[in-house]
C-alpha positions in Angstrom: -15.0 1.8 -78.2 -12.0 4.4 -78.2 -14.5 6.9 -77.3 -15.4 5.0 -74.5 -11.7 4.1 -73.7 -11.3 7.7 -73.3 -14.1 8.3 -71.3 -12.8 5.8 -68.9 -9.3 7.2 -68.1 -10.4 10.5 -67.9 -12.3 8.8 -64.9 -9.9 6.9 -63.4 -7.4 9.9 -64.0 -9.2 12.1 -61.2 -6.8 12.7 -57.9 -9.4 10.9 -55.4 -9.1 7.7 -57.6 -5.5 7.8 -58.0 -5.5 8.1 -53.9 -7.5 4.7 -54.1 -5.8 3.2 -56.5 -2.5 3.9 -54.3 -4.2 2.9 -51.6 -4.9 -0.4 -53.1 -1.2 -0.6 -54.2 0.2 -0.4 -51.2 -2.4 -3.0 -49.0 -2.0 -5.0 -52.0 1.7 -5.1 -51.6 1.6 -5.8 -47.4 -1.1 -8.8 -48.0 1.4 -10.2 -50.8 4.5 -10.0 -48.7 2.7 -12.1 -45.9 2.7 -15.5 -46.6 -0.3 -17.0 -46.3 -3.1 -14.3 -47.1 -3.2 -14.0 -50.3 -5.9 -12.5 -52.7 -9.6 -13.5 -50.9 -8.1 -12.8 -47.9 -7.0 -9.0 -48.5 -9.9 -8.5 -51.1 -12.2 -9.7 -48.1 -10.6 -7.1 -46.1 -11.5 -4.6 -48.2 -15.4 -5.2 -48.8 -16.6 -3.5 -45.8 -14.8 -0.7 -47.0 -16.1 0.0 -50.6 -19.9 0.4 -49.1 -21.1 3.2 -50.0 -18.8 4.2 -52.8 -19.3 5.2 -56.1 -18.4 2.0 -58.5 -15.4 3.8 -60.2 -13.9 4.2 -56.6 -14.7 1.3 -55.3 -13.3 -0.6 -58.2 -10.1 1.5 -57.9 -9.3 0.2 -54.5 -9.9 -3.4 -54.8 -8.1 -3.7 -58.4 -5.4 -1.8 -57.1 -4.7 -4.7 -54.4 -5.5 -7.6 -57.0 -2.9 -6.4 -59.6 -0.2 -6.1 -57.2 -1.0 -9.1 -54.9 1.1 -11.4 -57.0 4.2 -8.8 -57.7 4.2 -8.3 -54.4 4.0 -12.3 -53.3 7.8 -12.5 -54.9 9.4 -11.4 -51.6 8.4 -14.7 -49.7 8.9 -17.0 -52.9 12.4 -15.4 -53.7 13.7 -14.3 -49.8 12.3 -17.4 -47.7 11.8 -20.6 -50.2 7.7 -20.3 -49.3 4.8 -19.0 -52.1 3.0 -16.0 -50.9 0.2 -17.1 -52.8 -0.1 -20.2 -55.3 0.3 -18.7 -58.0 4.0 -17.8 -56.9 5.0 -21.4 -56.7 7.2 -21.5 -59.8 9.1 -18.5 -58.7 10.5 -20.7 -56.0 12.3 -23.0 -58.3 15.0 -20.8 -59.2 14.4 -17.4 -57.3 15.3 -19.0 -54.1 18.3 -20.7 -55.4 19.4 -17.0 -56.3 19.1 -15.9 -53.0 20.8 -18.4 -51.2 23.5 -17.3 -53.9 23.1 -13.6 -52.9 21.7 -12.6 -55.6 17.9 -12.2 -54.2 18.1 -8.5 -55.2 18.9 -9.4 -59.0 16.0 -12.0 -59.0 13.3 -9.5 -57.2 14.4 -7.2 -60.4 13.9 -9.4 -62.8 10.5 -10.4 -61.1 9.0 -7.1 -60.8 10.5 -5.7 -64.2 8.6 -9.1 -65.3 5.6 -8.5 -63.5 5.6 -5.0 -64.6 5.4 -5.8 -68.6 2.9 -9.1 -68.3 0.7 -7.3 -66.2 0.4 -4.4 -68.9 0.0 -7.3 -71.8 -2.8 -8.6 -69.2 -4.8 -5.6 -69.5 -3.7 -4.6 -73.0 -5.5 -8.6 -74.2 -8.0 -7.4 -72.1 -9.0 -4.6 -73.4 -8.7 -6.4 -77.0 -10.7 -9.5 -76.0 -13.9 -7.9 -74.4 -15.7 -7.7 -77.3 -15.2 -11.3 -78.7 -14.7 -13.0 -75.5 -18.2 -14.7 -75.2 -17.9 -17.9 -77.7 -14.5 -18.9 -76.7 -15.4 -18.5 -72.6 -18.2 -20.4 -73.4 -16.8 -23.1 -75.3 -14.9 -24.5 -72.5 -17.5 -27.4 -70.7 -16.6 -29.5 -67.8 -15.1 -32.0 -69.6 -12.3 -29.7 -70.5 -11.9 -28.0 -67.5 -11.5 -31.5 -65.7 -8.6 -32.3 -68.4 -7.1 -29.1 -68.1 -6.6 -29.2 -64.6 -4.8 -32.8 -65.2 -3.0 -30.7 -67.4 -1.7 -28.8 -65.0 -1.0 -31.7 -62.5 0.9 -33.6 -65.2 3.2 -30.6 -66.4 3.9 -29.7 -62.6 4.9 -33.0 -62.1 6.6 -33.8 -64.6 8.7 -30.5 -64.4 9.3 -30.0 -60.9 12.2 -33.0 -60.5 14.9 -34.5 -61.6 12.3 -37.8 -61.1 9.0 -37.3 -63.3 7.5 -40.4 -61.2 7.9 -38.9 -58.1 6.6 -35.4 -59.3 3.4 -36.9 -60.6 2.1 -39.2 -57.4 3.0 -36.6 -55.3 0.4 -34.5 -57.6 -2.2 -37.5 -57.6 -1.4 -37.5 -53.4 -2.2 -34.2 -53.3 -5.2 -34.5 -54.7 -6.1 -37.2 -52.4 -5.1 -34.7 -49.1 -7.2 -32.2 -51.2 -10.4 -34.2 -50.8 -10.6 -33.9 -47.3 -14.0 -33.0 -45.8 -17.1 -32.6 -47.8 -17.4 -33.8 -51.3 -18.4 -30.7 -53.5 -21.2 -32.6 -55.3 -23.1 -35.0 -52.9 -23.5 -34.9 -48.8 -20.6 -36.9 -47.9 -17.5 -36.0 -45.7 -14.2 -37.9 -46.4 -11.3 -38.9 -44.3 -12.4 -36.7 -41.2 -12.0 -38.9 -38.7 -15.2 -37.7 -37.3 -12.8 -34.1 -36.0 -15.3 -31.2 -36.8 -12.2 -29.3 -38.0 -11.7 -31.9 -40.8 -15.3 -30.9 -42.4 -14.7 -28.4 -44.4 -11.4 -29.3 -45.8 -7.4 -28.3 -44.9 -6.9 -25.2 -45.6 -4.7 -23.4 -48.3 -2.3 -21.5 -46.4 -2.1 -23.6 -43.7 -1.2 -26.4 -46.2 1.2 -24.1 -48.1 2.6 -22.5 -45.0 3.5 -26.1 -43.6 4.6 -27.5 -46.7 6.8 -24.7 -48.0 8.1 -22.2 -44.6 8.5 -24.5 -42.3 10.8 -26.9 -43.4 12.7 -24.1 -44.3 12.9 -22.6 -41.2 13.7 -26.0 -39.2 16.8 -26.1 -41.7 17.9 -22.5 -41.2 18.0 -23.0 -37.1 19.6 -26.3 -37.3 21.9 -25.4 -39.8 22.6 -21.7 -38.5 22.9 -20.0 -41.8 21.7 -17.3 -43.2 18.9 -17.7 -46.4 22.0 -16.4 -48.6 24.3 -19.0 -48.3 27.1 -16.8 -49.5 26.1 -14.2 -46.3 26.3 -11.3 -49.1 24.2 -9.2 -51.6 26.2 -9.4 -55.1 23.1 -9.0 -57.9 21.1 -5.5 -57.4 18.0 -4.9 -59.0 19.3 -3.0 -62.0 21.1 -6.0 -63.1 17.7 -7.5 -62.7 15.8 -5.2 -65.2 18.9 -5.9 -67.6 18.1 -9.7 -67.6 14.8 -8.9 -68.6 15.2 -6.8 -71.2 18.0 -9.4 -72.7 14.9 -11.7 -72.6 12.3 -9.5 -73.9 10.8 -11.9 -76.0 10.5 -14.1 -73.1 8.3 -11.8 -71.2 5.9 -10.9 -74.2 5.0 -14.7 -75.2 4.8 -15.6 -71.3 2.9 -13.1 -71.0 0.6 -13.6 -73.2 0.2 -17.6 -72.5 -0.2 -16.6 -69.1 -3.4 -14.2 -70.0 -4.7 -16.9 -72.6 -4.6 -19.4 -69.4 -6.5 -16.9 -66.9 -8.6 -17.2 -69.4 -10.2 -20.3 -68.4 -12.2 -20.3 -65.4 -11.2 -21.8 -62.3 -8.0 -22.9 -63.5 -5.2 -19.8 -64.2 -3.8 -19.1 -60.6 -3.2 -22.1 -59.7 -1.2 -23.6 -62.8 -0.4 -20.4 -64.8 3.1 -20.4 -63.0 4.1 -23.9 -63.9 2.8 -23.8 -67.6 4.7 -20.5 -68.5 7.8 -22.3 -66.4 7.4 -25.2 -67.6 7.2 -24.2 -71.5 10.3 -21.9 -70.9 12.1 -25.0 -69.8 11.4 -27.1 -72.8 11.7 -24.5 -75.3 14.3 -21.9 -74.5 18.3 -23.3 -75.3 20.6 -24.0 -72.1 18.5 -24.9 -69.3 20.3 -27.2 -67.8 21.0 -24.2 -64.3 16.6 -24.3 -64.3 15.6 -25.3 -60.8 19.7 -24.3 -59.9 19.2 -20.5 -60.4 18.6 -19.5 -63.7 17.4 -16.1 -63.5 15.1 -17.1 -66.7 12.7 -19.3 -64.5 11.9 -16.4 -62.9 11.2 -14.0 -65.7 9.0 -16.6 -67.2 6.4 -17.1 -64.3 6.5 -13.7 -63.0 5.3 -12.2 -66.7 2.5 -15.5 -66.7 1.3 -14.9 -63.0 0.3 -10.7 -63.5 -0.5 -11.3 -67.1 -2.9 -13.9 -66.1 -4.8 -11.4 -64.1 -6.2 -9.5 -66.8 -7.4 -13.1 -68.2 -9.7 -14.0 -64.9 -11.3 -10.6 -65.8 -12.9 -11.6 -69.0 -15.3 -14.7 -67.7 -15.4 -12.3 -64.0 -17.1 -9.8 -65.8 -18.7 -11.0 -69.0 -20.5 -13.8 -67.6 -20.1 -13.9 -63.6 -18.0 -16.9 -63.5 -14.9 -16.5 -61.3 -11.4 -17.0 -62.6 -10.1 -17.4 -59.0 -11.2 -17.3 -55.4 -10.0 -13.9 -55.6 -12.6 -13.5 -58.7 -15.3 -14.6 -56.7 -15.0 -12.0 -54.2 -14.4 -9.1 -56.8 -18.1 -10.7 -58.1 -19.3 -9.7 -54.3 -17.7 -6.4 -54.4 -19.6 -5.4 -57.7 -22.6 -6.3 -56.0 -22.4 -4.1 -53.0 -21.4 -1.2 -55.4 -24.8 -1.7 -57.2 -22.9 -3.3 -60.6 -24.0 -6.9 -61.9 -21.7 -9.0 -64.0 -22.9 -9.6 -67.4 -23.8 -8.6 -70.8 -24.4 -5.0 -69.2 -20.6 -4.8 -68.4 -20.5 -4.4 -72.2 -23.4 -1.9 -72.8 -24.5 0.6 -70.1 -21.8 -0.6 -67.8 -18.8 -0.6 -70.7 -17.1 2.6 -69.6 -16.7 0.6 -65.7 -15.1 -2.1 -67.4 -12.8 0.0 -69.5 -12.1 1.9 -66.1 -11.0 -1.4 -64.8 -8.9 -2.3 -67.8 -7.3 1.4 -67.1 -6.8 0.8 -63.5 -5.3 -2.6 -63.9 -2.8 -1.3 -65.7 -1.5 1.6 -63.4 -1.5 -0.2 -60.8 0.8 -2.8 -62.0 2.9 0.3 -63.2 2.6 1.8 -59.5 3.0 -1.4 -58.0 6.0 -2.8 -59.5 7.8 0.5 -59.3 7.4 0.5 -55.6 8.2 -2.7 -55.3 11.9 -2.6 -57.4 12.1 0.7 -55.0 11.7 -1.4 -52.0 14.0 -4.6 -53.3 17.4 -3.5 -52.0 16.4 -3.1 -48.4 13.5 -6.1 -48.6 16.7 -8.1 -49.9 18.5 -7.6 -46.7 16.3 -9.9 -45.1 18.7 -12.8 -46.8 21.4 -12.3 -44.6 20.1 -11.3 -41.3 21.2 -14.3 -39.0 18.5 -17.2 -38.6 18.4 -16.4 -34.7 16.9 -13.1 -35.1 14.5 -13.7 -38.3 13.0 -17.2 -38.0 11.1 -16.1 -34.7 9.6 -13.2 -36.2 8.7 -15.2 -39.1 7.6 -18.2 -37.2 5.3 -16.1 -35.5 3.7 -14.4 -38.7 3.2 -17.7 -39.9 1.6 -19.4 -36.7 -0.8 -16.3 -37.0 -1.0 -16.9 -40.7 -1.9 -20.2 -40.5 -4.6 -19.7 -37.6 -6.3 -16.8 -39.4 -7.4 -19.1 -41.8 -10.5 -21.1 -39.4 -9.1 -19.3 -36.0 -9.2 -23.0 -34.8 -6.5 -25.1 -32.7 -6.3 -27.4 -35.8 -4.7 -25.3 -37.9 -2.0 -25.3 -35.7 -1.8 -28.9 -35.7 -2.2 -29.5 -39.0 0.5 -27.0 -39.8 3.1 -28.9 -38.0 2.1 -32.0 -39.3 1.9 -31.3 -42.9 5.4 -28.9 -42.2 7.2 -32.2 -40.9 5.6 -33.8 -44.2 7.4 -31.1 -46.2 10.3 -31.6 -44.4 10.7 -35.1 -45.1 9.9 -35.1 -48.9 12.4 -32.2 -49.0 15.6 -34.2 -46.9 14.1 -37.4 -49.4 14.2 -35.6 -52.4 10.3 -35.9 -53.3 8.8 -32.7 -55.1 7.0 -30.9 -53.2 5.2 -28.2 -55.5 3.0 -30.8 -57.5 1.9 -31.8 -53.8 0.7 -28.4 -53.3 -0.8 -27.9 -56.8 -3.1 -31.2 -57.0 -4.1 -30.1 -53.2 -5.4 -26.6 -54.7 -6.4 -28.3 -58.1 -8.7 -31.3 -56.4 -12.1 -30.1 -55.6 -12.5 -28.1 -59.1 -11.4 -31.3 -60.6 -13.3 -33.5 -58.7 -16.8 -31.0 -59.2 -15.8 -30.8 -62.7 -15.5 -34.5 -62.9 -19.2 -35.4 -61.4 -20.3 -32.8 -64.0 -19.3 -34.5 -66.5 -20.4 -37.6 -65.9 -23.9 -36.8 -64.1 -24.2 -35.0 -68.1 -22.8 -37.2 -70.7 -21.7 -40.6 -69.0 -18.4 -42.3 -69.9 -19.5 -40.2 -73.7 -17.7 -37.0 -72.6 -14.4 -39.2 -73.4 -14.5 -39.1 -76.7 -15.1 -35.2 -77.2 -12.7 -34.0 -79.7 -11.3 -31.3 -77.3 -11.1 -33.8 -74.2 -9.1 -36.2 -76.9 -6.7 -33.4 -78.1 -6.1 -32.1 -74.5 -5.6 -35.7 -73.1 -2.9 -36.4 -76.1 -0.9 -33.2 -74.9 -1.0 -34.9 -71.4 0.6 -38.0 -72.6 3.4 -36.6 -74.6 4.2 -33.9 -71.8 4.4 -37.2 -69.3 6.2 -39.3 -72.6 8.6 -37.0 -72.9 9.5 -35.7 -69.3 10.5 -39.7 -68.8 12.4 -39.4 -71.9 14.3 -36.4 -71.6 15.1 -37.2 -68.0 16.2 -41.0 -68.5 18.8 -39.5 -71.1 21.4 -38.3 -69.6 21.7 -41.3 -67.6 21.9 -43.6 -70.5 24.6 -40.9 -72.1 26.8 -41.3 -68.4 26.7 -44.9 -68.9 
């Protein structure tokens, strides 16, 4: 295996793969700065491309953009209240907060210093878990895939809010928007209202674009500010990197949860974030400023979002199951380069996979360099006057937003679900676990039809569904307690 290891960076070391892997880097970096394109859409950018390449090459390009997608997805999260992708949602919670305090440069410091560490954990427990990954991918059924995705509904919810009610049927609502068009198990469309558009669901960035950006940028105009509210830049990245070192420990276990949660197909993007936030929050001592701008609900996200990366890999390559949409199309990538996933990725194929493992981690290294490089001028963007930057990005996200079909709906459905998101904000109603049961419903609902097309009502009383659906309860149990205390303590 070290042999092997060996053999594999000497390969990935060579100058025309270091080009690609730069090359990667740095389209990786524009698709995560744009909100709304996200991982399938840049890797599907980038397919046409890798015909014809070697696999080494190829593979150097399109994990160069995936490891930096979600460093790079911290500008719109931290500068502009929006996710650039979902699994940036958490970074929201306190890295915009920081900017509208002028400190966006310390929170983009913190974020890539983060990013920088969890995603070399990612491909470090990569690297480790290759060889013994098969049982534990493979105990994982649709029965606990379904709970683990209430999992993640019920800790985004709960966490979210200062109301653990509201957080949770916003989740459940979202999961209702979510099942919009065709069901993913039987020929039926739902809740079209016989519009063609409506078949084949809402979709993700135009639901996160409306929900998140606009709402901010209605506020902005009416309100004339700039995104710092301060109208200066007091933190600076360095102060950043400090915070994270101060918090070290923080980084290395989020890190690692966020890999063992990548882990699990279909599941890590979308919840990874709010776990690793969510089990800073209840564990870490004074964190009363979290949601306010505490620079550690950044740290603890960031680490879990690139750390998670080199999770999705393991069931990617091992067993050609896709950890994330962006999975799926790194599966279609492989293909055209004449590699299938599988057992071979272990055998005649195990010095590409260690190559991959290589290239994941320099190109976190490469990307979040550039990117702390890049954060004191990217920070300006906070307090340029709303006049001169919400048209330009009003128009990147009208384009944003149609790129997804290149149909008139998605324009309409982005105003309409941006004036929903500006309601729940001005009523104080949660908006992220509305955005997380929307991405979370069709695996839950295909998972769910598994299960009981399979085992009937018997899948219930699995062990595993029993234990996961008892970590539910007290994460619900004790977000009403812990909330309803300091009201009782006032009185």
């Amino acid at each position: 295996m070290i042999e092997s290891a060996i053999e594999a960076l000497v390969i990935v070391l060579d100058p025309s793969r270091i080009v690609f892997i730069l090359l990667g880097v740095m389209i990786g970096i524009v698709v995560g700065i744009l909100p709304g394109l996200g991982g399938p859409v840049g890797m599907s950018m980038l397919l046409p491309f890798i015909f014809g390449m070697d696999p080494y090459t190829g593979m150097a390009l399109l994990i160069g953009m995936v490891a930096v997608i979600h460093t790079a997805d911290t500008f719109p999260s931290v500068l502009i209240g929006v996710p650039g992708s979902s699994g940036s949602q958490a970074t929201i919670m306190d890295g915009y907060p920081l900017a509208k305090k002028g400190d966006s440069g310390r929170a983009l410091g913190a974020a890539f210093a983060a990013s920088l560490v969890g995603g070399i954990v990612g491909a470090f427990i990569l690297f480790i878990v290759i060889p013994v990954g098969r049982p534990i991918v493979l105990s994982f059924g649709s029965p606990e895939l379904f709970m683990m995705s209430l999992l993640g509904i019920s800790m985004v919810g709960v966490l979210s809010g200062k109301a653990p009610i509201k957080g949770i049927i916003a989740g459940l609502l979202g999961m209702l928007i979510g099942t919009v068009g065709g069901a993913p198990a039987v020929a039926e469309y739902r809740f079209t209202f016989d519009w063609i558009y409506l078949y084949r669901g809402i979709p993700l960035a135009v639901f996160a674009l409306g929900l998140f950006a606009l709402p901010e940028m209605i506020d902005l105009l009416a309100q004339r500010r700039t995104i710092s509210s301060t109208g200066t830049l007091k933190g600076s990245r360095i102060k950043g990197i400090k915070d994270v070192i101060s918090n070290k420990w923080l980084v290395l276990r989020s890190s690692a949860l966020g890999t063992l949660i990548g882990f699990v197909p279909g599941l890590g993007g979308s919840v990874v974030d709010w776990i690793s936030y969510g089990v800073a929050k209840k564990t870490l001592k004074n964190t009363e400023g979290f949601g306010h701008g505490d620079i550690r609900g950044v740290i603890a996200p960031e680490s879990a979002n690139n750390a998670k990366e080199g999770g999705t890999l393991i069931p990617t390559l091992l067993f050609g199951i896709p950890g994330s949409g962006t999975t799926a199309i790194l599966l279609g990538g492989l293909i055209l380069l004449g590699v299938q996933a599988g057992p071979s990725m272990l055998t005649t194929d195990l010095p590409l996979t260690l190559s991959i493992v290589w290239t994941l981690a320099l190109a976190n290294i490469f990307g979040a360099l550039l990117c702390l490089l890049l954060t004191n001028q990217i920070s300006k963007l906070s307090i340029i006057k709303p006049d001169k930057i919400v048209p330009f990005l009003l128009i990147i996200m009208v384009v944003g937003a149609y790129q997804s079909t290149r149909h008139w709906g998605d324009l309409i459905v982005f105003i309409i679900i941006g004036l929903v998101g500006w309601s729940m904000k001005h009523l104080d109603w949660p908006r992220a676990p509305l955005l997380v049961g929307f991405v979370l419903a069709l695996s839950s609902e295909r998972y769910l039809h598994l299960s009981m097309s399979r085992y009937g009502y018997e899948w219930m009383y699995q062990p595993t569904v029993i234990s996961i659906g008892l970590v539910i309860f007290f994460i619900v149990a004790s977000g009403l307690f812990f909330n309803r205390r300091p009201k009782k303590i006032e009185g």
